[in-house]
N, C-alpha and C positions, 0 to 999 in steps of 0.2 A: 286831703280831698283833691279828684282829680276832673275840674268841670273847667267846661268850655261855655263860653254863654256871649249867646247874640242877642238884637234886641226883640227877635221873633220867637227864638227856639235857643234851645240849653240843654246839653250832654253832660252828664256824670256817670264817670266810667269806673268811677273809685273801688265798685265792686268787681273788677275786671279778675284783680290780681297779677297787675302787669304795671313795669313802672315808666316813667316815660321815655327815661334813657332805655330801656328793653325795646319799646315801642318803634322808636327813633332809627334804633339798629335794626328794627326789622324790617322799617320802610325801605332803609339803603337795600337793605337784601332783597325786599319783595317787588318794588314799585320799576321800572323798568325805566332807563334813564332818559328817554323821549317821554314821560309822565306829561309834565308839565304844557309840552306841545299838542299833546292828545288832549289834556283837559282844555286848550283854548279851543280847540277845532270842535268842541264840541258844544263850547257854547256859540262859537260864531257859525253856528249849523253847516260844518263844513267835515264832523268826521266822518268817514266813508262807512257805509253799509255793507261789505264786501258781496257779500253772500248776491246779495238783490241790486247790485249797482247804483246804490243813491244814496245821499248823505240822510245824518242822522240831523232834523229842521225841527225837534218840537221845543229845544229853548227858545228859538226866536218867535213860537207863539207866544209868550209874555212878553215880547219884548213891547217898546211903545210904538215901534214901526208895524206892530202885527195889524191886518185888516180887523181884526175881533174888535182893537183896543180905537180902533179910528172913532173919531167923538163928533164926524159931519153924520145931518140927517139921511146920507146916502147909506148909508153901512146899513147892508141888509140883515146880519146878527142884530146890533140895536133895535132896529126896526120891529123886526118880528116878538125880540122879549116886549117893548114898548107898547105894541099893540095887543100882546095877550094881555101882560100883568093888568091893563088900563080898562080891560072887559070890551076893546072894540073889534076885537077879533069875532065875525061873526060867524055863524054854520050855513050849511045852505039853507035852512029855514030860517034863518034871520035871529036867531038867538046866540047871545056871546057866548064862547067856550068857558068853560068852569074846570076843566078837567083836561090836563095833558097825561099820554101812556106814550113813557121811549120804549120801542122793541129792538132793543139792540142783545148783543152777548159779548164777554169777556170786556177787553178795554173800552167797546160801544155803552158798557152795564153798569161796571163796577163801580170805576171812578165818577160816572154821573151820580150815580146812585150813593155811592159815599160822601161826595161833595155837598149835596144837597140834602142829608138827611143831616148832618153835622151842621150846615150853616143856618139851615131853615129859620132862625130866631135872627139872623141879622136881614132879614129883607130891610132894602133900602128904603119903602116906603108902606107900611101896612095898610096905609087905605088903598092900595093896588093891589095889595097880594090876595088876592081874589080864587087865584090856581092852585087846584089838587094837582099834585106830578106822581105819577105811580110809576113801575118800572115792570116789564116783562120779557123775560131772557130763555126762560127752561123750553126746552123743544117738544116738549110734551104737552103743552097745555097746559101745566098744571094754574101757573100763573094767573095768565089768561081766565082760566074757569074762577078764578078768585076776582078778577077785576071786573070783567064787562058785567057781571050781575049790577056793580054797584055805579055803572058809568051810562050817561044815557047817549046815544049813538046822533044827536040831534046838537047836543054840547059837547063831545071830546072831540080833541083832534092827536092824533098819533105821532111822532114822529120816528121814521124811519131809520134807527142810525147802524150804518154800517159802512166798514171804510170800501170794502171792494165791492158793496150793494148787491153780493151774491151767496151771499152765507145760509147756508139752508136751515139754521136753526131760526134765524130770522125772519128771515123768508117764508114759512113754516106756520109763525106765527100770527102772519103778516096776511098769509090767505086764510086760518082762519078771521082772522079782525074783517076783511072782507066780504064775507059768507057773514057775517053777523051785522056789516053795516046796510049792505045792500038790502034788507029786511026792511028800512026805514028809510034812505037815500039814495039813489041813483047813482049807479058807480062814479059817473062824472064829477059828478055835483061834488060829490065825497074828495074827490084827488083835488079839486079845484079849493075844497072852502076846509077840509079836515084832516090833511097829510103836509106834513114837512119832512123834508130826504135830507139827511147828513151823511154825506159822501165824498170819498175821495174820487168817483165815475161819476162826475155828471152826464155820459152818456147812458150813462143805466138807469139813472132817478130819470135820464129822459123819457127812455124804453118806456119805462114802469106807466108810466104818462102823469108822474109831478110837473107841474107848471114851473117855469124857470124861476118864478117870484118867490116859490115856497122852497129852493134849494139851497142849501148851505153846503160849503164846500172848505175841504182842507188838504194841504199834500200830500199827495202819496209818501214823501219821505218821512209826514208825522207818524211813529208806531201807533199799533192801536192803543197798546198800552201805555202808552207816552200821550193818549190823544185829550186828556181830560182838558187840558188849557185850549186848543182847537172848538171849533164847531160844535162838537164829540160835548162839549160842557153845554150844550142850550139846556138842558134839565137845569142846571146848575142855578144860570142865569135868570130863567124862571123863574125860579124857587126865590132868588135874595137879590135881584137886579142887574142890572148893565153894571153899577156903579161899584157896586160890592162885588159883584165876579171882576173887575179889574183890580180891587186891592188884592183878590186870590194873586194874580195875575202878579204883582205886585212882588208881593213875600216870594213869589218864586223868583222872582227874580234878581231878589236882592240875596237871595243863597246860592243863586248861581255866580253872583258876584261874591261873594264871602267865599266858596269852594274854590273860585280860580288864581283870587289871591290870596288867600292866610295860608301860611305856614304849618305842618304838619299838627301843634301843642295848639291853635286856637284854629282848625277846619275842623268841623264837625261831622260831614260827610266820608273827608279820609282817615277821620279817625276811627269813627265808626265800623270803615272797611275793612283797614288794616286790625281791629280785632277784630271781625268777623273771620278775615281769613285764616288771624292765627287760631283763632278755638276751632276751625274748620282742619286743619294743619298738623297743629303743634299739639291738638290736644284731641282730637279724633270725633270731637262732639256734629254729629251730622244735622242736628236742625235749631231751630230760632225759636222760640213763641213769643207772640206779637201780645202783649197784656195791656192794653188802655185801660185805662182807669176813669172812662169818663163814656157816658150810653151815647154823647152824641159821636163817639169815634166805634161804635160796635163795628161797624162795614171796615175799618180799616185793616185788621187780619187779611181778610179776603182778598182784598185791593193790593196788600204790598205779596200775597203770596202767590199772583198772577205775574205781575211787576217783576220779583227777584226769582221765580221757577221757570219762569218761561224766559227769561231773560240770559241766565245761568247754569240751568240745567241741563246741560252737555258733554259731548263725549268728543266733541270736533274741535278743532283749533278754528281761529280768524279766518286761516288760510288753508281752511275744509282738512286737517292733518287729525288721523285718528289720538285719539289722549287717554291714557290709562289712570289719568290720577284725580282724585273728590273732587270737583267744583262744588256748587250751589248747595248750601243746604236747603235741609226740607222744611216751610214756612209754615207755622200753625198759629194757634191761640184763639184767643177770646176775648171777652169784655169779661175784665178782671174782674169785679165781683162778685157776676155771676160763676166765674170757673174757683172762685176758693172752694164754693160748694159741689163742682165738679170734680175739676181735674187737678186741683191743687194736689189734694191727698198726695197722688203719685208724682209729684213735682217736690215735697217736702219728703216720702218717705221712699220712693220706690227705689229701685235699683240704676233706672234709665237718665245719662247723664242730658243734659240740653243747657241751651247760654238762651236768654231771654232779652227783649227789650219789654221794660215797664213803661208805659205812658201817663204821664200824669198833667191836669190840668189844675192849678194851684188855687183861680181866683174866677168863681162868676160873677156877674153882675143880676142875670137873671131880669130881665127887663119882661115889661108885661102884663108884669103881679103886682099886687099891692107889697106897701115895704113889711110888714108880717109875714108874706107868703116869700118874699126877697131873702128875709134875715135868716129862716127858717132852709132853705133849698144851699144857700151860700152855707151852712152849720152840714147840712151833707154832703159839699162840695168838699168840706175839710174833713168829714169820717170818709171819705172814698182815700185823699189822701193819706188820709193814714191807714186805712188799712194797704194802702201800695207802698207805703215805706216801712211795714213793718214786716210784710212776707216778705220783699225782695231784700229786707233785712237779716228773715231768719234764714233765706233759702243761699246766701252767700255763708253767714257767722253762722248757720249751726245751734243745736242747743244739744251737749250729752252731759248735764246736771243729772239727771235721773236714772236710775239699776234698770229702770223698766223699760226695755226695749222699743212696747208703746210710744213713749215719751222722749224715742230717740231722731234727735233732725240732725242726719250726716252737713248740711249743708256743702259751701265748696263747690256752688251752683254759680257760674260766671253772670252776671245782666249789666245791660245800661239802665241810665233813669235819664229819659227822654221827658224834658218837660215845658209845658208852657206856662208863662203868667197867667195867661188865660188865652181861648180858644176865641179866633176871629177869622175873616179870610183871611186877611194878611199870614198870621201862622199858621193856619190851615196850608197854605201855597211854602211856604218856611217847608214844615214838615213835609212834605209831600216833595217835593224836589230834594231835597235830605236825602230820601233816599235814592230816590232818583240814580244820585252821584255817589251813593256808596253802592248800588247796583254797577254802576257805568266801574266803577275804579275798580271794584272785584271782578267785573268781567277783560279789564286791560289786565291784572296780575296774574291769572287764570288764562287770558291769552285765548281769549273768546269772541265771537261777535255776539255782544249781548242785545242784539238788536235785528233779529229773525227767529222764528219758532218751527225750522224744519222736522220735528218730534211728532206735531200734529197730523201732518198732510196724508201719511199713509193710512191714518186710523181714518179720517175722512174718507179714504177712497175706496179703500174694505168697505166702509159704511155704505157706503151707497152701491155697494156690489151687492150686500146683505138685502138693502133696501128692494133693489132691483128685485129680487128672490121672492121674496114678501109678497111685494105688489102681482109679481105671476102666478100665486099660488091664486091669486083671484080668478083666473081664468085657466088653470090648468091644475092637474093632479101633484105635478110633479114642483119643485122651484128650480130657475132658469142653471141655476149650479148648486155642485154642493162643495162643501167647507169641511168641515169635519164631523164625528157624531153627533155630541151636543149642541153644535150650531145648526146642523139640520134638522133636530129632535126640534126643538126652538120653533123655528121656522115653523115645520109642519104642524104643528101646536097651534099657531095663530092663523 
């Protein structure tokens, strides 16, 4: 057996098919000999951003010098979760909020949204948790048309999160919330008693006309993706407290100390990496599936395949030099028990090779219920585990016992078993920086800045070229340009 195991989080790579001494030799060959210096500088927020001229600052959000983690009645984060979770946050007609919506997208979405659906059962004090937190990202509305039916414009208050407070999918969604509140409150009233801006521009939350008291602010050098420990986590806080969002806070931190000093056989991060990059390498398999094994980690697919796609996914070197060879694989998955009855099939039988991480949570406690309803939830805590140790069992060893082809599992399917004793913030923040720093070490051996998303920017500016078109057909026959057949056809369609 080949496991690594901290007091948060635990790696079993036994199903790799790779031995440690294999491993070992391929660190010397892959890891580039300034390693060591690169992983301090990035936890002392000092590695450089090239690309964008500013260091990479979001480990020193966990740290205990972070403004988040200050524990005087000044700290305007404490504040604001203390006054919601408490019910004294009032509206402009004098009624407490009951209901918070983050309109953010990608790193503004994810990780609040993943953080806070996963920890929801540890709020630090249930006679406060008083607050719905709902989440609204799609540019389309769709979201939106699902929430404001069920939220009353008197009781929510919104907050705004984006790091450059100019994203037009937010923004987007942000004037319809507008147009829906002004119905019932006076725009002023609204920015004064039902808007909080999380931003890296406090001159733009100014612009907007949020009041300086409801602004939360983080660096410009935290990535958005990287922002979940920042500001960017008030969803979070909400949901499970000041005091539980610091043990997230916590666990990250303590695996940022576990990745800068344990040696290659007990880091879990660069172990992690270093297979990632060999089955990405050595063995040609181009993507990952992310398999939890537990509904409070469903969002985490999502969240690590923004994190290592957008991170990794490049054709440029550090030092902007074109690159001809695979980086990042392609990040998928599910909540593993729901995908046995999907996608498994073609994961035991089909032709297409992939290296998987399984996650599993070994032990709930289940607090809440009575101890019938306890004994009972904790017995399907233990059938989820097994059934996650028995596929990523058969999908490595294979079954060809049987002439029937049916009945045939090639196995020889690589995964980890990523596991916790049980799920808390503390490992919640464990895991979640885990990868972190197997993103950060496969974007140093790969010889990437894994930390800018230049992929995006031109599809954004077509977009708003497209947009522009759109919006002229409203006063003209013609649209302002055209594109090609099918994007004109489009166009004049609408």
């Amino acid at each position: 057996m080949q496991l690594i195991e901290t007091p948060h989080l635990n790696l079993d790579y036994s199903f790799q098919g790779l031995t440690d001494e294999q491993l070992e030799a391929y660190a010397k060959k892959r890891l580039p000999k300034n390693f060591d210096q690169l992983k301090q500088q990035l936890i002392k927020g000092e590695f450089k951003n090239a690309s964008e001229q500013r260091p990479v600052t979001h480990t020193l959000c966990r740290s205990i010098h972070s403004v988040i983690r200050a524990g005087n009645g000044k700290n305007r984060f404490t504040e604001i979760v203390r006054t919601l979770r408490s019910g004294k946050w009032l509206g402009a007609t004098g009624k407490p909020i009951k209901d918070v919506v983050n309109i953010g997208v990608g790193g503004s979405d994810l990780g609040p949204m993943m953080g806070s659906f996963a920890l929801k059962e540890f709020a630090d004090d249930a006679s406060l948790h008083n607050l719905k937190v709902h989440f609204v990202s799609s540019m389309d509305g769709g979201q939106l048309y699902a929430v404001l039916p069920i939220v009353d414009p008197e009781t929510t208050l919104f907050i705004i999160a984006s790091k450059s407070f100019g994203t037009p999918d937010t923004l987007a969604n942000v004037d319809t919330v507008m147009e829906w509140a002004q119905l019932t409150i006076p725009h002023e009233q609204w920015l004064q008693h039902h808007v909080i801006g999380v931003s890296a521009n406090n001159q733009a939350m100014t612009d907007f006309g949020i009041p300086a008291k409801n602004q939360l602010s983080f660096a410009d050098s935290v990535g958005g993706r990287y922002s979940l420990w920042s500001a960017i986590g008030l969803p979070i806080a909400l949901t499970i407290g000041s005091h539980q969002f610091g043990r997230m806070l916590d666990g990250a931190q303590q695996m940022d100390e576990h990745f800068n000093r344990q040696p290659l056989k007990q880091n879990i991060p660069l172990m992690m990496a270093l297979i990632g990059v060999y089955n990405r390498e050595e063995r040609n398999i181009n993507n990952l599936a992310i398999l939890p094994y537990d509904g409070r980690l469903r969002n985490l697919p999502n969240y690590l395949q923004q994190l290592d796609m957008e991170s990794n996914g490049k054709q440029s070197s550090y030092d902007n030099k074109a690159i001809s060879y695979a980086t990042a694989p392609i990040i998928w998955g599910g909540f593993g028990p729901n995908g046995q009855h999907a996608f498994f099939q073609h994961l035991h039988q089909g032709y297409d090779m992939f290296t998987a991480d399984f996650i599993a949570i070994l032990h709930r406690d289940a607090p809440g219920f009575d101890f019938s309803v306890q004994q009972s939830l904790r017995e399907q805590q233990r059938l989820a585990v097994a059934n996650c140790l028995a596929h990523r069992r058969l999908m490595w060893q294979g079954s060809q016992k049987s002439q029937d082809p049916r009945n045939n599992y090639p196995g020889a399917k690589p995964s980890n078993l990523i596991f916790l004793d049980e799920l808390n913030p503390s490992s919640l923040g464990a895991l979640i920086a885990a990868y972190e720093h197997k993103v950060f070490t496969q974007g140093v051996i790969w010889g990437l800045n894994s930390f800018d998303q230049p992929g995006v920017e031109l599809g954004k500016k077509v977009a708003a070229e497209i947009h522009e078109a759109i919006d002229h057909m409203d006063t003209a026959q013609q649209p302002s340009q055209s594109f090609d057949p099918s994007t004109d056809h489009i166009i004049k369609r609408m």
